[in-house]
VOGU-3710 file (C-alpha; in Angstrom, 3 decimals, decimal comma):
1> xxxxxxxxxx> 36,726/201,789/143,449  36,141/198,333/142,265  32,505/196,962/142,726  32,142/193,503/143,215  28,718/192,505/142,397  28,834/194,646/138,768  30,806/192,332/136,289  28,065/192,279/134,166  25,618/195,247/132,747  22,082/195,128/134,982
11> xxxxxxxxxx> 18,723/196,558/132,847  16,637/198,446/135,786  13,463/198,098/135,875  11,289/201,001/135,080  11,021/202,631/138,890  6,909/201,946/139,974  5,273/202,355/143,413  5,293/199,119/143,756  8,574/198,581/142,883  10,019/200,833/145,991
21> xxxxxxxxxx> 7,860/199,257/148,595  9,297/195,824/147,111  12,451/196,856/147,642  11,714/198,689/150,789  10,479/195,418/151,995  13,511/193,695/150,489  15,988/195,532/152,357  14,784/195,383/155,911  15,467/191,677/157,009  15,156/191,578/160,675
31> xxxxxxxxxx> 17,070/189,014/162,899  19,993/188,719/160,185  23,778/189,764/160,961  25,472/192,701/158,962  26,712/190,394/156,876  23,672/188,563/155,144  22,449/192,028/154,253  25,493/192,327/151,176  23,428/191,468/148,453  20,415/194,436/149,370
41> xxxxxxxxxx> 22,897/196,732/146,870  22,628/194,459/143,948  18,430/194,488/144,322  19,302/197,871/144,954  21,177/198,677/141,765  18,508/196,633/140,001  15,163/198,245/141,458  16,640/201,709/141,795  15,195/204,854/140,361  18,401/205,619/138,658
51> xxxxxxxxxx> 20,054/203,625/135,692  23,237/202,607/136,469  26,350/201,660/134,435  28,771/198,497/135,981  32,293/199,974/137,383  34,688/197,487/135,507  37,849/198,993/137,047  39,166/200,282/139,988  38,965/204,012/140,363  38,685/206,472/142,779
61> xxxxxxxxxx> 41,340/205,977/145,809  44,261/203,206/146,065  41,710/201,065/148,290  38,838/198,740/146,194  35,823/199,111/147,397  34,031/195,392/148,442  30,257/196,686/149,880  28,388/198,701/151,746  26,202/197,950/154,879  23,890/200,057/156,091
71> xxxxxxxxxx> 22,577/200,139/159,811  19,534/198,667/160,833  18,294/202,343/161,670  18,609/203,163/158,122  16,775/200,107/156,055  13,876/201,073/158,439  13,793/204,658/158,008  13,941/203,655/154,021  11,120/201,630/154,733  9,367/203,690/156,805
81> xxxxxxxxxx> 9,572/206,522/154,148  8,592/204,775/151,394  5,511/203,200/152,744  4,229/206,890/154,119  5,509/208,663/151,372  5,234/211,958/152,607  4,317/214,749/150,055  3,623/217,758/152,834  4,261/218,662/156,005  1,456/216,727/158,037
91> xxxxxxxxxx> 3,699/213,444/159,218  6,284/215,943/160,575  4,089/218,473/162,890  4,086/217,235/165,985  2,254/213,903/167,207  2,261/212,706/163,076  4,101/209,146/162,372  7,113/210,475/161,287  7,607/213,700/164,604  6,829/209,679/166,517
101> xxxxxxxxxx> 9,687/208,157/164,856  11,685/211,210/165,241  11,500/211,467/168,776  12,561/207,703/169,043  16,426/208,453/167,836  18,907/209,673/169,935  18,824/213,438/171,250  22,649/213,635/170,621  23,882/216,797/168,812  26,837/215,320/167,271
111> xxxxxxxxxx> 26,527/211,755/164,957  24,709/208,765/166,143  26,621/206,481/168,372  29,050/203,685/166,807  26,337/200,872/166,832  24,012/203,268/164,556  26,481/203,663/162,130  26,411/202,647/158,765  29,518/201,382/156,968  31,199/201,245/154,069
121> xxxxxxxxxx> 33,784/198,391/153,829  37,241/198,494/151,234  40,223/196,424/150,443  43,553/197,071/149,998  44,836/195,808/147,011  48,370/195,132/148,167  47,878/193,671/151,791  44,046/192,147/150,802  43,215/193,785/154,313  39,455/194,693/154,871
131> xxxxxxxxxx> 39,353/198,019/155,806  36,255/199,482/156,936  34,732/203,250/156,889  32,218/204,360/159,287  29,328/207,049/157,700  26,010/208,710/159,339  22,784/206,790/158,838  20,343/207,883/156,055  17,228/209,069/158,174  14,519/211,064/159,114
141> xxxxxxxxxx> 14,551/213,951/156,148  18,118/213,458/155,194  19,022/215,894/157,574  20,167/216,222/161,251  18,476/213,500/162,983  17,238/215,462/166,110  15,675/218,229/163,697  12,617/219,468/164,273  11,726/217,280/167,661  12,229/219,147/170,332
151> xxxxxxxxxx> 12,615/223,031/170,744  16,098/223,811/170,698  15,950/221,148/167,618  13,345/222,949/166,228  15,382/225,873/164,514  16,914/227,260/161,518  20,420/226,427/162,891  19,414/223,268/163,552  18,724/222,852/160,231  21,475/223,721/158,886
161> xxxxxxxxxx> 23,567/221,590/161,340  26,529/219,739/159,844  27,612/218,090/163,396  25,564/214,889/162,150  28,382/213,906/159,568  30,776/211,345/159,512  33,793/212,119/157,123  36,297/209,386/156,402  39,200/209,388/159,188  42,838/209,836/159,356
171> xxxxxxxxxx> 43,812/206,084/158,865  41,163/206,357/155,654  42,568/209,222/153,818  45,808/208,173/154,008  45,675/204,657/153,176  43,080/205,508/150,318  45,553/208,371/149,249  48,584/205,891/149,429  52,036/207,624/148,076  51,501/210,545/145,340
181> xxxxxxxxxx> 47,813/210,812/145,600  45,816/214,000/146,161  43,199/215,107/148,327  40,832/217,323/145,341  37,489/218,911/146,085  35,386/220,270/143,431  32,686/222,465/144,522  29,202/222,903/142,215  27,456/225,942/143,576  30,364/227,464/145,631
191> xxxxxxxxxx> 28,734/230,863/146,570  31,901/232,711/148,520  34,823/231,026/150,362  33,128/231,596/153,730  29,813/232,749/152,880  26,616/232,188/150,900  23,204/232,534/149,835  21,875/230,912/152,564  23,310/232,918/155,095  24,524/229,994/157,432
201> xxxxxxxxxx> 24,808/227,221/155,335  25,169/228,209/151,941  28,666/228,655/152,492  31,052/225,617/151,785  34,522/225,657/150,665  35,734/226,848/154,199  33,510/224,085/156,077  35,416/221,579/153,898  39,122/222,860/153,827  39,316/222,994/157,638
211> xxxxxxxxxx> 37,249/219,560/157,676  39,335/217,726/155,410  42,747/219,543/156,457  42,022/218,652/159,881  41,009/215,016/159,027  43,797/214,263/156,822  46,661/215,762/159,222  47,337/218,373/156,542  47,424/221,968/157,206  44,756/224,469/155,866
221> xxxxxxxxxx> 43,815/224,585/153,767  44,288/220,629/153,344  43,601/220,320/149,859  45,760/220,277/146,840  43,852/221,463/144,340  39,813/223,263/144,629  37,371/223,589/141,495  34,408/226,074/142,285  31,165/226,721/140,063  28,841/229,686/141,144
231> xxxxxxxxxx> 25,896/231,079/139,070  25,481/234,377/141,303  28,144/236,710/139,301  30,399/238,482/142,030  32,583/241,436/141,396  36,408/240,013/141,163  37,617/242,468/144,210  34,475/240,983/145,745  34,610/237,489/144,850  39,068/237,087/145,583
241> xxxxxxxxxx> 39,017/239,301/147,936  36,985/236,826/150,496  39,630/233,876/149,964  42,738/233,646/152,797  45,892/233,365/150,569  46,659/229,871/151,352  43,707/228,954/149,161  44,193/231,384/145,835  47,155/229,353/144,554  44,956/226,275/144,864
251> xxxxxxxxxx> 41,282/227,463/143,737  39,837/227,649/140,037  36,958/229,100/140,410  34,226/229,257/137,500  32,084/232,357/137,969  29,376/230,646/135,516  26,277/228,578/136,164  27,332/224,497/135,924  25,908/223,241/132,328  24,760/219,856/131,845
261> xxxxxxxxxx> 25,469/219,225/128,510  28,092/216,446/128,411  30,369/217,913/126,035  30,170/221,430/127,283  34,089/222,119/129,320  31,383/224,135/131,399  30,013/220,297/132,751  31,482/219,989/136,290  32,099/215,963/135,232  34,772/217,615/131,815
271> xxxxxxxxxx> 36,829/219,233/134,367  36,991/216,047/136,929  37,464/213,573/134,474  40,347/215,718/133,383  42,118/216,461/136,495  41,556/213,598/138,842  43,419/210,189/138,537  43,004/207,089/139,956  45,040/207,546/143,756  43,701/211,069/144,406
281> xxxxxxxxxx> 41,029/211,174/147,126  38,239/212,750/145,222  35,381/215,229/147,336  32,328/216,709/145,604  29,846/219,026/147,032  26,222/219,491/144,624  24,226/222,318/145,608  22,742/224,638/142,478  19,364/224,824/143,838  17,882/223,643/140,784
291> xxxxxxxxxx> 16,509/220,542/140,628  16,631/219,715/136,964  20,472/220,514/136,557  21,839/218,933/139,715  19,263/215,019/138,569  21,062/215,362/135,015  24,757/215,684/136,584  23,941/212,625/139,246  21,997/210,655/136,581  25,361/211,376/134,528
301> xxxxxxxxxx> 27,449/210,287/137,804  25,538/207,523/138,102  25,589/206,256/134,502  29,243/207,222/133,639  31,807/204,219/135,227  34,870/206,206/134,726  33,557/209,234/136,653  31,707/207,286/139,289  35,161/205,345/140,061  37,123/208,420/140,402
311> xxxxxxxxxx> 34,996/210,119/143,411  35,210/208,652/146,943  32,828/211,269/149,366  29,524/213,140/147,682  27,413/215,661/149,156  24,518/216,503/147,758  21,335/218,745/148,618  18,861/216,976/146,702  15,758/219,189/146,694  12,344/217,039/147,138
321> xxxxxxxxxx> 8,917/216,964/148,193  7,673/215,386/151,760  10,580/216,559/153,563  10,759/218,924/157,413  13,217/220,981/154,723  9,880/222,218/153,263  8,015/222,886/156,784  9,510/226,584/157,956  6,780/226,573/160,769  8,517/223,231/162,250
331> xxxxxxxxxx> 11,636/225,224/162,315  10,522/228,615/162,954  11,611/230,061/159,577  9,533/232,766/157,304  7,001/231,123/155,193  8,654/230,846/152,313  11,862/229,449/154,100  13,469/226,499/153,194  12,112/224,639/149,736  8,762/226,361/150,802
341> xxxxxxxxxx> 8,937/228,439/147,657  10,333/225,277/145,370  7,075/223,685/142,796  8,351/219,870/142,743  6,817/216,817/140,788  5,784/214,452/142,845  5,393/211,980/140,315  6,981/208,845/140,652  10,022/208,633/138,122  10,458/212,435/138,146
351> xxxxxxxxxx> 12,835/211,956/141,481  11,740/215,053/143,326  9,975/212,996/146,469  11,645/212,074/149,532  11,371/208,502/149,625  13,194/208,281/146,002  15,905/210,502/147,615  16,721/207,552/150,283  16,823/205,473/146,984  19,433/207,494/145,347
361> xxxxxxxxxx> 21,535/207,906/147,866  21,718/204,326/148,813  22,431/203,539/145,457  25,649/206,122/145,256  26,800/203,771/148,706  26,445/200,967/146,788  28,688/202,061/144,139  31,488/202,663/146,111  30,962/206,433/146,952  30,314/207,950/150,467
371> xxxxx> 26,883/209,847/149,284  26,138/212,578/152,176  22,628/214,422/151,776  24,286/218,108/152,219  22,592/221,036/153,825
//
């Protein structure tokens, strides 16, 4: 995925207060078509929280990718965010600024409605075609965008709602996986095939095969190849014996906690950068519920141009203060439900607050890769 507007190496700024509600302010230019808002990723690369290293070659699928745009909807929820800066659960009870806001968006169940959407926008290398990729708007907590408004909104399943997602279509995939290419998913806190620690949502290789699968016109379970890390040790009659046998000829599965270290073969990144080529249609799913490992792997995603051009979707459950995640009364769960229980530092830099989670994931956009804030 070749990025435009990084030919040359950029020197962030050290990430300040200030600095986000500059580029809060930045981004949010009312009155102005789509297209004049194509240069809010480089002040986003530049003022983001994360260093970043320039892409200088194409990567990831068979398409380039030329920019991002995000909807209007989005650049004011980033805004709106980073101005409150929420660091408890008083904005989202009901009647605070942010339950207001909330109960402005649309009461649909499914994803926002086409003129919401946010988009990413490719082109195809042999034709010089734009081709353009519709993808859920970044807002409220990252979540489902009805969550925690109204009362049938205002429960654990809705929390753990997936219907809000927008995963690259049929015309996508296969122009992106072009002739020989793969469709790879590599899975960083797997828990079991079709269940998990969370009960209802920690569960996510079976979400994704019959996703993708069905998306890319394959049959189940639609992708070639599957790379699993879990920390929870299972029993292997346990652990294999929950996986349909379409999937065991196409699953490694690493029943071992993810390391960071960048030379361990334990690092997620080793084993991607080793099996995935340029053509494959790369997915990743980041969710170790630990806040320290999963910031060192994106920082290294983020940093790394070689890894960053070889993945195309990323979902990510990035664990922060300020958001309804960390409210169980909102949603009717126990009081130590959700990231209740979870200590973060709220201190700016340290990337565990809410409004320097819209950051992030804005800036993954920017580089090409469809960043989804996972559940």
């Amino acid at each position: 995925m070749y990025h435009p507007l990084a030919s040359r190496a950029v020197s962030p700024r050290p990430a300040t207060r200030r600095g986000l509600l500059l580029l809060a302010a930045v981004l949010v230019v009312h009155g102005k078509p789509a297209e004049e808002l194509r240069p809010m990723c480089a002040e986003l690369l530049r003022r983001g929280p994360i260093p970043w290293a320039p892409l200088h070659a194409q990567g990831g699928s068979h398409l380039r990718f030329a920019s991002y745009t995000p909807n209007r909807l989005e650049l004011e929820w980033f805004q709106r965010i980073t101005r409150a800066n929420p660091r408890n659960c008083t904005a989202w009870e009901k009647g605070g600024s942010l339950w207001q806001a909330l109960a402005g968006l649309p009461s649909s169940t499914g994803p926002v409605g086409e003129h919401l959407r946010s988009r990413m926008h490719f082109i195809d290398p042999a034709t010089r075609e734009r081709v353009s990729s519709e993808i859920e708007p970044l807002v409220g907590s990252l979540r489902h965008h009805t969550l925690g408004v109204r009362a049938n909104t205002s429960t654990r399943a809705a929390l753990m709602s997936k219907e809000h997602y927008i995963l690259p279509d049929r015309t996508l995939l296969r122009r992106a996986l072009g002739v020989g290419g793969r469709l790879l998913f590599y899975d960083v806190g797997a828990s079991l095939f079709s269940s998990g620690a969370g009960g209802d949502g920690g569960a996510s290789q079976e979400w994704f095969a019959r996703k993708y699968g069905k998306r890319a016109g394959r049959p189940y379970p639609g992708f070639d190849m599957i790379w699993a890390w879990e920390a929870i040790p299972y029993a292997p009659d346990k652990l294999w014996s929950t996986f349909p046998p379409e999937v065991i000829p196409r699953i490694h599965y690493y029943n071992v906690p993810a390391q960071t270290d960048p030379g361990s073969p334990m690092n997620p990144w080793f084993t991607l950068k080793a099996t995935a080529r340029p053509g494959d249609f790369v997915v990743v799913k980041l969710d170790v519920d630990h806040q320290p490992t999963e910031l060192a792997l994106v920082r290294q995603l983020l940093a790394d141009p070689e890894l960053a051009g070889l993945i195309d979707d990323f979902f990510w459950e990035h664990h922060v203060a300020g958001s309804i995640v960390g409210c169980p009364k909102i949603w009717r769960g126990g009081p130590k439900g959700g990231w209740a229980r979870m200590v973060f530092d709220s201190t700016l830099g340290a990337l565990e607050t809410l409004a320097e989670s819209y950051a992030i994931f804005m800036q993954l956009r920017c580089r090409g890769i469809r960043a989804h804030s996972w559940v």
